[in-house]
C-alpha angles and dihedrals in degrees: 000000000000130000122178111187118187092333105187124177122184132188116195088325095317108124095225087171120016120191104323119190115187130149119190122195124218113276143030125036125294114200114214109202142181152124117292104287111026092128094261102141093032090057084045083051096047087048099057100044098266099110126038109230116234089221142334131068134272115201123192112187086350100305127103110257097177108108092026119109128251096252094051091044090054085043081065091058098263113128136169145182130209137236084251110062103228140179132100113326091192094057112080114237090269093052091049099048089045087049091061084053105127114217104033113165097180081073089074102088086229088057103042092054091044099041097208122207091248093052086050090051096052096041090060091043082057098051096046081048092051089043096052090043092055086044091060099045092045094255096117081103099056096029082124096043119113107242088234094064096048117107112249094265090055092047082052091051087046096057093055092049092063098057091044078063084072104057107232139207098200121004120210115205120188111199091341087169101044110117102016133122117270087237096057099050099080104053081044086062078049097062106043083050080061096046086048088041092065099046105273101127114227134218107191129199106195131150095196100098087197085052093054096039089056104037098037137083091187129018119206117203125210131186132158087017091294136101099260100179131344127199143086115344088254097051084048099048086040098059119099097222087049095056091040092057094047082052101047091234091112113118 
């Protein structure tokens, strides 16, 4: 689904990226992995239209997608969250996930005066869909709570339901598990097992080695902003230049 060709990034001089090569197939969860600042989020950047690449090309479903915005690169069905859970604090759960609906007429200012059939049709298909999202990722109870006042696991959970709202062909979720309780990890595993389950392939971020040997089928490695191994959790714990860049011991 994904092919990434002598991907660079610089920043003032600084190889952020430096010649990445990756392919991901359709389906499961693949688990990319590596010490701070191994160029992980700024490839997931790259990838999504934030960043501009220096050189290099990006394919999604066999068409280049570098160059291309965010907006039209999520429109393709690639979509991605961020360490930091965003969106609008101020809106309850229901109003955020309703806000991440594609094809929205009522966003026109015609439409929304006039309120259409076909605005009000696809309103209420939204809001099944948001219901049945927030059903799956255990949000049904807060749907009218404000996301400011969700605790740091359901932010997480909301911000992948956003995304969900786009219906995606592949997620990429950068640290989906940083800053949530210990108690809530787990059941938020659950319930990216259950997104894979039913055929959105995953690229997980994640820093907790017991999290990415659980949740994913193949684990890339990156170090020094290039793909350094690639395999099974175990081939990949197991490999001496794996272990000496997690220690900080890799010339």
């Amino acid at each position: 689904m994904l092919e990434i060709s002598g991907v660079t990034r610089q920043f003032a001089g600084v190889h952020a990226l430096s010649g990445v090569d990756m392919t991901i197939g359709k389906g499961g969860i693949t688990g990319v992995i590596g010490p701070n600042g191994a160029g992980k989020t700024t490839l997931f950047n790259c990838i999504s239209g934030i960043l501009p690449i220096s050189s290099g090309e990006i394919r999604f479903m066999g068409e280049r997608i570098d160059g291309l915005r965010s907006d039209q690169i999520s429109g393709r069905g690639l979509v991605r969250t961020f360490q930091l859970a965003r969106g609008f604090p101020r809106l309850t759960v229901l109003e955020n996930l309703l806000l991440y609906g594609a094809d929205q007429p009522g966003e026109g200012l015609l439409q929304a005066l006039v309120r259409s059939r076909a605005s009000i049709r696809r309103e209420e298909e939204l809001i099944e869909k948001a219901l049945t999202i927030a059903g799956r990722l255990k949000l049904a109870h807060v749907l009218d709570n404000k996301a400011s006042d969700l605790s740091g696991g359901q932010k997480k959970l909301l911000e992948i339901g956003r995304a969900l709202m786009r219906d995606p062909d592949m997620l990429l979720l950068d640290e989906p598990m940083a800053g949530v309780n210990p108690s809530l990890v787990r059941e938020i595993g659950d319930r990216l097992i259950s997104i894979a389950e039913a055929g959105i392939t995953i690229v997980l971020i994640e820093h907790q080695m017991d999290l990415i040997a659980r949740l994913c089928q193949h684990v890339i490695v990156m170090a020094d902003g290039k793909r350094m191994i690639e395999g099974t959790f175990d081939f990949v714990a197991g490999n001496i230049e794996v272990q000496n860049a997690y220690m900080g011991t890799r010339r």
